[in-house]
C-alpha positions as CSV (number, residue, x, y, z in Angstrom):
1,X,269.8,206.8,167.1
2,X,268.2,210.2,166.0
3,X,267.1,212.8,168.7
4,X,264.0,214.0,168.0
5,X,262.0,216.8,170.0
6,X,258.4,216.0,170.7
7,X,255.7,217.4,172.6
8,X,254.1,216.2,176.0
9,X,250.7,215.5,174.1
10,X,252.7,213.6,171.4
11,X,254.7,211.8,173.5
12,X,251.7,210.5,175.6
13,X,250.4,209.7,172.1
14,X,253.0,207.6,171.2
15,X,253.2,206.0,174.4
16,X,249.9,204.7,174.1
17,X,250.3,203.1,170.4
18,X,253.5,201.8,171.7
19,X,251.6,199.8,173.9
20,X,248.8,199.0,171.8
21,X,251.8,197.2,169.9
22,X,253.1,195.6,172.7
23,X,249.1,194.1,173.1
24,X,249.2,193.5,169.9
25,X,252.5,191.4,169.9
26,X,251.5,189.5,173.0
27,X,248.2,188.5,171.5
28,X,248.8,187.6,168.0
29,X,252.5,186.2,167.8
30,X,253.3,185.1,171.4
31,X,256.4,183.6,171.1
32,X,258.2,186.4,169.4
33,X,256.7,188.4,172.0
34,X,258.1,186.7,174.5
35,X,261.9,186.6,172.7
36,X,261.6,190.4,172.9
37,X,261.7,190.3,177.1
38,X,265.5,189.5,176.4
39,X,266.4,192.8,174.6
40,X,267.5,195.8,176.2
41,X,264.8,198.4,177.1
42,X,265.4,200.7,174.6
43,X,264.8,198.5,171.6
44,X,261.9,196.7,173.4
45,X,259.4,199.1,172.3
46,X,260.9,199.1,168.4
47,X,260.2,195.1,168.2
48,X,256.9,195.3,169.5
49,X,256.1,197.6,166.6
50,X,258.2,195.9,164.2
51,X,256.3,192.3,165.1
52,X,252.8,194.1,165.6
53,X,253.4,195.5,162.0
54,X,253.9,192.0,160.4
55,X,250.8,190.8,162.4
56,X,248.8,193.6,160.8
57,X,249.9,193.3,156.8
58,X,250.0,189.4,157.6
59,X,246.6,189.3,158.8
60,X,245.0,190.9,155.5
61,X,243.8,188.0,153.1
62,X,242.1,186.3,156.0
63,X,240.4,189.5,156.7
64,X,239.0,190.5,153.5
65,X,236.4,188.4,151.3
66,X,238.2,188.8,148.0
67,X,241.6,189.7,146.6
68,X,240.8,193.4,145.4
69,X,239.9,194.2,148.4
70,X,243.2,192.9,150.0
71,X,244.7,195.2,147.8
72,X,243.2,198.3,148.2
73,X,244.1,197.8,151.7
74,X,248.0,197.3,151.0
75,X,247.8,200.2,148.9
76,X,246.9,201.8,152.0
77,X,249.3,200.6,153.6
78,X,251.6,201.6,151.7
79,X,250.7,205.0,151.6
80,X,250.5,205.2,155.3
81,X,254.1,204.1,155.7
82,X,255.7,206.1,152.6
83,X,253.7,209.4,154.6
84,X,254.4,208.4,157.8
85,X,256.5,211.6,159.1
86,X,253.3,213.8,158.1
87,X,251.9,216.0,160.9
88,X,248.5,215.0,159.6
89,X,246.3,212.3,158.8
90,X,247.7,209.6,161.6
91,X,244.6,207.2,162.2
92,X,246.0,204.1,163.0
93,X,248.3,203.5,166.4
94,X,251.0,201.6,164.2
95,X,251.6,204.7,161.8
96,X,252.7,206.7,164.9
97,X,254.7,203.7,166.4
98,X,256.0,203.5,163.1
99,X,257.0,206.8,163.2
100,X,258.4,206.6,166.7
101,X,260.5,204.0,164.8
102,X,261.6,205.6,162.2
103,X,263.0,208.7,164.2
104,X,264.4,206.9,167.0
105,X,266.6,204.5,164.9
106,X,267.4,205.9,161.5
107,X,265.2,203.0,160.3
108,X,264.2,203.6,156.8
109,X,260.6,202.8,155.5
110,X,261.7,201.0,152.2
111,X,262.0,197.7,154.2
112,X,258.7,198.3,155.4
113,X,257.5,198.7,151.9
114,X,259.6,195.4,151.0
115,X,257.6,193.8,153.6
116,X,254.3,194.8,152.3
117,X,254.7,193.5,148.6
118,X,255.9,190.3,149.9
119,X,252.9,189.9,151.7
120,X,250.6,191.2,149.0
121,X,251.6,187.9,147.0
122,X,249.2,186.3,149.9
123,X,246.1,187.3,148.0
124,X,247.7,185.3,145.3
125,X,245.2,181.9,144.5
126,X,248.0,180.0,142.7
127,X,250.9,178.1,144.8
128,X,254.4,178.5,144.2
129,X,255.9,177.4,141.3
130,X,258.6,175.1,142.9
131,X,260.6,175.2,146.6
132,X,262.9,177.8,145.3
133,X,260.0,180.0,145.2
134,X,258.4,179.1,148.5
135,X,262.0,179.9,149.7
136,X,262.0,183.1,148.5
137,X,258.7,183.9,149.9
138,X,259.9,183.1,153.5
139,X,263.4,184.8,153.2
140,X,261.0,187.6,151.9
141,X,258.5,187.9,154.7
142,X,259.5,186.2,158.0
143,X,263.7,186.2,157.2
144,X,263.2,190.1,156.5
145,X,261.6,190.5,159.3
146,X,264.3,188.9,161.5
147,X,266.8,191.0,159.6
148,X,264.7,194.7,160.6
149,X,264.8,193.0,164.1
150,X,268.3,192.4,163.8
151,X,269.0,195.5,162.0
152,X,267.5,197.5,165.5
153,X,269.4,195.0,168.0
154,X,273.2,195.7,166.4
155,X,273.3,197.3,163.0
156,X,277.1,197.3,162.7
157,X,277.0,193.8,162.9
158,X,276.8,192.8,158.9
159,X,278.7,189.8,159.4
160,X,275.7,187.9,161.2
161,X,273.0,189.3,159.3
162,X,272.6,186.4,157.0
163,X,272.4,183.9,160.3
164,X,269.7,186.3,161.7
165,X,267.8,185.9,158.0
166,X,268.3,182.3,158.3
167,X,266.7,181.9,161.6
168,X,263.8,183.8,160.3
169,X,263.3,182.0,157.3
170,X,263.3,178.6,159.3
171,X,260.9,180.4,161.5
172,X,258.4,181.3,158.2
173,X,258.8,178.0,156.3
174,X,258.1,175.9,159.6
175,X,254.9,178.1,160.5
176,X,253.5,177.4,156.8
177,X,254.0,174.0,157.2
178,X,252.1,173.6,161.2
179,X,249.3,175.9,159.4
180,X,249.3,173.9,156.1
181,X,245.8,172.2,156.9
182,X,244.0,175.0,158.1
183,X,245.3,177.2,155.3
184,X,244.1,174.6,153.0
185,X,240.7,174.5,154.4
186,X,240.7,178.1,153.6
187,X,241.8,177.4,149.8
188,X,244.8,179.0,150.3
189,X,248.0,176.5,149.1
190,X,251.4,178.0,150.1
191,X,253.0,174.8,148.3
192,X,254.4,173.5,145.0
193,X,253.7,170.1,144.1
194,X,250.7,169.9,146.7
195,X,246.9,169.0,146.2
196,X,244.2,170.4,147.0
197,X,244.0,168.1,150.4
198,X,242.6,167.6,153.8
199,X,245.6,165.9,155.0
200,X,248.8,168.1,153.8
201,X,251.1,165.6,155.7
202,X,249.6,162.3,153.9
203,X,249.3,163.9,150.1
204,X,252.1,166.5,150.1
205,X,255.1,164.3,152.4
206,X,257.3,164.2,149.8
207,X,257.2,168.0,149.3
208,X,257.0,168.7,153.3
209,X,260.0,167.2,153.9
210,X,261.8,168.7,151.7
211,X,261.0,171.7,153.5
212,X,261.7,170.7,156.5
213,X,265.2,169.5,155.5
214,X,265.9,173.3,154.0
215,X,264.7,175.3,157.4
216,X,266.7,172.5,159.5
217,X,270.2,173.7,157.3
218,X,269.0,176.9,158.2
219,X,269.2,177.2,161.3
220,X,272.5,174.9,162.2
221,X,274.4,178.0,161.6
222,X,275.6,180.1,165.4
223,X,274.5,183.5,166.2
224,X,276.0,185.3,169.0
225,X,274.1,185.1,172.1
226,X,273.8,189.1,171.8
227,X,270.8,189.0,169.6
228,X,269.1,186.7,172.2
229,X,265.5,187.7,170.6
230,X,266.8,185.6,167.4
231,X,268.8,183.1,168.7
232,X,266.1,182.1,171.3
233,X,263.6,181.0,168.7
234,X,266.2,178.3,167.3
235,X,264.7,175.7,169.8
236,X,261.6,176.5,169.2
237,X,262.1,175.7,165.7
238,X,264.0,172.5,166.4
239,X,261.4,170.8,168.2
240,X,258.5,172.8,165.9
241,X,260.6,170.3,162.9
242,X,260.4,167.5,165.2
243,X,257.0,167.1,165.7
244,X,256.4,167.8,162.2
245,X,258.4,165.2,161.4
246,X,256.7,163.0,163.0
247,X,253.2,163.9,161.3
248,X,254.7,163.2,158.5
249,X,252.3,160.2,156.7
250,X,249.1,160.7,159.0
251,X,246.1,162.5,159.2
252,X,246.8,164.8,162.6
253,X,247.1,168.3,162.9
254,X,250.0,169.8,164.8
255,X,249.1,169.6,168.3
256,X,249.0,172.8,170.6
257,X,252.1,173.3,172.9
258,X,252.0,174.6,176.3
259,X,253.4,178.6,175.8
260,X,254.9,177.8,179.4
261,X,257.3,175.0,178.0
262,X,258.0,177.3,175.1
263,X,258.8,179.9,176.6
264,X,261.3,177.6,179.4
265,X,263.1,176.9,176.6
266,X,263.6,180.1,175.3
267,X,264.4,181.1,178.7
268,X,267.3,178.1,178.7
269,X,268.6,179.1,175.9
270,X,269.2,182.7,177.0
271,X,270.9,181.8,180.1
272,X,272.1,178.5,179.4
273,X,272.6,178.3,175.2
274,X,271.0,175.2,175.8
């Protein structure tokens, strides 16, 4: 980690955007929240921002009415991020976390930047052109992610970085496929191969389950019980494939889980692997 010498006022300053990540984390991805309670204290804080980041840039074509507008504000995103260790001109509580980030851990802003054009392609109104492609989008945005996370956990470790991208791939492909009808209500088809539908898991079955099949291979692969934030969203995923599974040829969304039971499991599979 770098040492970095900061004033009182800046420090109180990035205390309170660390927190406004950690609110922000909680909120809008709970369950990855939650994994974070099993790190160590002094990484906690580099998650939330990490997560709270994602959340932000991944919240951007639902919040804007057309695509040009979506990318004006990656643009400024981007800007933000590459001028992030500027005195001035910090308006937004994640630049300064980001910062905070960046100082503390060595952690270098081109993956940041990564993460950004992957998610730019979101304002795209084509789907993909095949599963390869969908693949790539998710080892993109949500396995990148899980590699930054696992980059903060235990850097040296190189030889488990592809399990931790594997996990978060799984994690990416299995959230497109429970959000499938409501992003198609919206006109947005993350898909190859699907129609334009009302019921993804009647019309695009064929294609689904292919996915599912891919994110279940991805995750059969171990990861040390060290990167517990990781490894604890493998059951998650399992069951997430499960149920999916099993709305496989009907007309039902997936239902809505009890975070309580979600988070037991995450808890046994910290303590117990199980």
């Amino acid at each position: 980690m770098a040492n970095t010498k900061t004033s009182p006022v800046e420090k109180d300053l990035v205390s309170e955007a660390l927190e406004l990540c950690r609110q922000d984390c909680r909120v809008k991805d709970p369950d990855r929240y939650f994994s974070t309670l099993f790190s160590s204290p002094t990484v906690r804080t580099a998650l939330w921002t990490l997560y709270a980041f994602n959340a932000e840039i991944a919240s951007v074509r639902e919040s804007v009415s057309e695509p040009m507008i979506g990318h004006i504000k990656f643009q400024w995103w981007r800007e933000a991020i590459l001028d992030i260790n500027s005195v001035k001109g910090k308006t937004h509580h994640l630049q300064l976390a980001i910062s905070d980030l960046t100082q503390k851990f060595d952690f270098p802003i081109s993956e940041l930047i990564l993460l950004i054009d992957f998610r730019e392609s979101d304002l795209e109104e084509t789907p993909p052109l095949d599963l390869k492609a969908l693949y790539a989008y998710a080892h993109g945005t949500a396995g990148k992610l899980a590699e930054l996370v696992f980059n903060i956990l235990c850097p040296d470790k190189i030889q488990d970085r592809n399990s931790a991208i594997n996990i978060g791939t799984a994690w990416g492909l299995t959230g497109l496929v429970k959000a499938a009808p409501y992003h198609l209500q919206q006109g947005k088809n993350f898909f190859p191969n699907m129609p334009n539908t009302t019921t993804p898991y009647i019309d695009g079955a064929e294609t689904i389950s292919s996915v599912l099949d891919f994110a279940s291979d991805l995750i059969k692969v171990r990861i040390s019980q060290k990167y517990r934030p990781l490894s604890v969203l493998v059951p998650l995923i399992e069951d997430d494939i499960k149920i999916l599974r099993s709305l496989l040829g009907t007309a039902h969304n997936f239902p809505s889980c009890n975070i309580f039971t979600r988070q037991w499991k995450m808890c046994k599979k910290a303590w117990f692997n199980i």
